[in-house]
C-alpha positions, 0 to 999 in steps of 0.5 A, a space after each residue: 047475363 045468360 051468357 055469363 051463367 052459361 060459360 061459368 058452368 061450361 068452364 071447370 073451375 082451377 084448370 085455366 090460369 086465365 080466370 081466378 078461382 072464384 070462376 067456373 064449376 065443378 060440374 064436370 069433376 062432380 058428374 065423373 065422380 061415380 057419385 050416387 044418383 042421390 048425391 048428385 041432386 044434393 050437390 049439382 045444385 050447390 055447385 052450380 049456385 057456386 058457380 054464378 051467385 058471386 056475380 053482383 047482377 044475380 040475387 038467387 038461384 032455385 027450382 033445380 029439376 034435374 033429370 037423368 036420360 041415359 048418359 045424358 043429365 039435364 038441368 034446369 033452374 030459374 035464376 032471379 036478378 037483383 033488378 027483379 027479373 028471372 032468367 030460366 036456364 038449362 045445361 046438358 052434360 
């Protein structure tokens, strides 16, 4: 499951035929927007739920802490299974 999240985020949405448009994120076009600091702690959330709440073994995804460190964001999130576990994840971009 780990693995899945963090390649479904890795991987732009709509830019390889080889997946179905239900899987990657728009992580990547959502950061080179030139959006506001506010809209991206809005929408980085939303996207990244987008990207992994489809798969059957993910209940939910929540605590988003996203911090920006010069060209560098960093996010972490919590993500609880329907078998009752948590993972806690972490992407750079």
């Amino acid at each position: 499951i780990k693995q899945f999240i963090h390649k479904a985020i890795r991987t732009p949405r709509n830019r390889f035929l080889i997946y179905d448009d239900q899987y990657g994120c728009e992580l990547e076009d959502l950061i080179g927007a030139n959006a506001t600091r506010e809209l991206l702690n809005d929408e980085i959330p939303r996207v990244i739920k987008e990207a992994i709440i489809y798969d059957d073994r993910i209940e939910s995804v929540s605590n988003f802490t996203i911090q920006q460190m010069g060209d560098k964001t960093y996010i972490s999130f919590s993500v609880t299974l329907v078998n009752g576990g948590t993972i806690e994840s972490e992407v750079t971009i």
